[in-house]
C-alpha positions in Angstrom: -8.4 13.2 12.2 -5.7 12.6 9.4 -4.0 9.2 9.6 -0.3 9.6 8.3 1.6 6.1 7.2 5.5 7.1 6.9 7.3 4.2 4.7 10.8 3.6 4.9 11.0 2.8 1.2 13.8 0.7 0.8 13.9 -0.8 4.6 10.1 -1.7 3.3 11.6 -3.3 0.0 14.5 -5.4 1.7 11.9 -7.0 3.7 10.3 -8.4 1.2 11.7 -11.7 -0.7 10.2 -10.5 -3.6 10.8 -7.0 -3.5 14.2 -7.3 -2.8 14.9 -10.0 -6.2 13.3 -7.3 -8.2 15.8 -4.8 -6.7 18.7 -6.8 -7.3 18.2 -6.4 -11.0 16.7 -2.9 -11.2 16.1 -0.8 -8.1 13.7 1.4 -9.8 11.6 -1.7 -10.9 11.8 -2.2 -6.8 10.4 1.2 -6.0 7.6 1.2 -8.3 6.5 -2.1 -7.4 6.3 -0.9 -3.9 4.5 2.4 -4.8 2.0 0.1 -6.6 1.8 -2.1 -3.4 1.3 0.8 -1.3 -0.7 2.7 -3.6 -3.3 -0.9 -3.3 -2.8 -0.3 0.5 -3.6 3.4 0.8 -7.6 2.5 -1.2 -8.1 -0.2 1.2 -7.1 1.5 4.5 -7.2 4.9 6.3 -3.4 6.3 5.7 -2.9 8.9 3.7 0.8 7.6 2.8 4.2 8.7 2.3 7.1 6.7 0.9 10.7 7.6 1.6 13.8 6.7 -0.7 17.2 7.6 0.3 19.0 9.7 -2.2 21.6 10.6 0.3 24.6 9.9 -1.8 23.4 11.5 -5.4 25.8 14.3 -5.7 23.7 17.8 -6.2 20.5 16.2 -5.4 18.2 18.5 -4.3 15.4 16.0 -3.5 11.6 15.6 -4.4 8.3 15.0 -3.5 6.0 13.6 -6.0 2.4 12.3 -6.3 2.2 8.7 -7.8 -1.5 7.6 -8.5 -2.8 8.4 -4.8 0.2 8.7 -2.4 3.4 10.9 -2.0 6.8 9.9 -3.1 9.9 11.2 -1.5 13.3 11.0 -2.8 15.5 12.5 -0.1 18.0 15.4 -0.8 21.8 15.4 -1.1 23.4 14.2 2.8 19.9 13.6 4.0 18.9 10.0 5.1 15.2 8.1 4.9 15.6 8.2 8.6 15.8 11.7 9.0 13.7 13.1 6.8 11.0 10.7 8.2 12.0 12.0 11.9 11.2 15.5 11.2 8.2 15.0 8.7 6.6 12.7 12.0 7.2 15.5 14.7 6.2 18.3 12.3 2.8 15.7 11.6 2.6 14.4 15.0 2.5 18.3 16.6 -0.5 18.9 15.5 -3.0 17.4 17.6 -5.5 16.3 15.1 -2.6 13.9 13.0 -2.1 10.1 13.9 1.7 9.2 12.3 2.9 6.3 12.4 6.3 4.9 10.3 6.9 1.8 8.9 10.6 0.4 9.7 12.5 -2.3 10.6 15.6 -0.2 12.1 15.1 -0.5 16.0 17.4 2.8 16.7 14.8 4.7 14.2 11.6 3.3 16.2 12.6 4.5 19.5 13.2 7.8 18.1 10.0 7.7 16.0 8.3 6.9 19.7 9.8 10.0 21.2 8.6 12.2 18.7 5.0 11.2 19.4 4.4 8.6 16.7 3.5 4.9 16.4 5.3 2.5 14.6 5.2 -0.6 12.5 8.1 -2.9 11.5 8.6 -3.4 7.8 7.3 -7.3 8.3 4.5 -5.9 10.0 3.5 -3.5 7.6 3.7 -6.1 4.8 1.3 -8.8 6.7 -0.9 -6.0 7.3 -0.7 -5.1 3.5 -1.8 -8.7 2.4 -4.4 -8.8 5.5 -6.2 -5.9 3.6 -5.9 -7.9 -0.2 -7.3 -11.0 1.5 -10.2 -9.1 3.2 -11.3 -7.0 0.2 -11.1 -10.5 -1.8 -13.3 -12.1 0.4 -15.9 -8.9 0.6 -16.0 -8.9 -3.5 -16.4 -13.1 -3.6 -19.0 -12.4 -0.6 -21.0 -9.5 -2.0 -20.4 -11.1 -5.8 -23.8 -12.4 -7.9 -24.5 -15.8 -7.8 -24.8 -16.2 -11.1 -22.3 -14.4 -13.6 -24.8 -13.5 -16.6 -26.6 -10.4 -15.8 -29.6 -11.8 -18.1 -29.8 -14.7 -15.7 -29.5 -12.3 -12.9 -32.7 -10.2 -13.9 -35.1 -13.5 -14.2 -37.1 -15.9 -11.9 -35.3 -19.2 -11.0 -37.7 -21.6 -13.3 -36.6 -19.0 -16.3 -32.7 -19.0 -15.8 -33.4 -22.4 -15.2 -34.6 -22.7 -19.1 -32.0 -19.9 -20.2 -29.4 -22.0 -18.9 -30.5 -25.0 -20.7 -31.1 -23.2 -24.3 -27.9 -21.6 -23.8 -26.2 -25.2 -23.8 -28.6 -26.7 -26.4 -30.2 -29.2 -23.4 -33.6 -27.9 -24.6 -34.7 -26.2 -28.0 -37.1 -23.4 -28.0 
């Protein structure tokens, strides 16, 4: 089964603190921090992902989709919204019986229609405590699964050895 993660992009970005100071001074700055943040996401979990932008209200825009690193950015066409391009992209998904969808947004109005189109959803909050749930976890797997002792030298000896290693290496003991 495919596991779809629609992303309001810039619902996402204004609710984060940080996301949204980055966007006051350069929007695109905002965006690609995200895509990098959801990019981090998409190798730690099981959504194959898909970030909307809004490009609504560019004259002649005709809209893209684009691969960055390892998900799909959207920019939207000319009179399309986020929200509707994410409506139909989840019922075209959520049809087909071996898709999971679910979309990440804050807008309430958007989530009940998200529901009625057969997909779950996640609030923009949610999805960024989720997000940092995820960092912390892989963080503590790596410090977990991590070598005691960082010299790989050290790592290949008995325990009297490293012992004397270790105490050559700081002049404790000569040779």
């Amino acid at each position: 089964m495919a596991h779809y993660l629609l992303v309001d992009g810039y619902n996402v970005i204004h609710a984060d603190d940080a996301l949204a100071r980055a966007a006051e001074d350069s929007l695109e700055t905002a965006r690609l921090k995200l895509c990098d943040l959801l990019c981090e996401y998409r190798a730690l979990s099981i959504y194959r992902v898909i970030v909307v932008f809004d490009a609504h209200l560019v004259a002649g825009g005709v809209g893209s989709v684009t691969d960055y690193r390892n998900i799909k950015v959207v920019f939207t066409k000319e009179a399309e919204t986020a929200d509707r391009y994410i409506e139909r992209a989840a019922y075209k998904m959520a049809r087909m019986k071996e898709n999971k969808v679910t979309v990440a947004t804050s807008d309430v109005l958007e989530q009940l229609i998200i529901l009625g189109q057969g997909a779950s959803r996640i609030t923009a909050d949610a999805l960024l405590s989720e997000i940092e749930t995820a960092r912390e976890n892989m963080r503590a797997k790596h410090i977990q699964n991590r070598p005691i002792k960082n010299n790989p030298v050290i790592n290949l000896v008995d325990e009297k050895t490293a012992k004397l290693l270790e105490e050559m290496r700081y002049r404790k003991t000569k040779p």
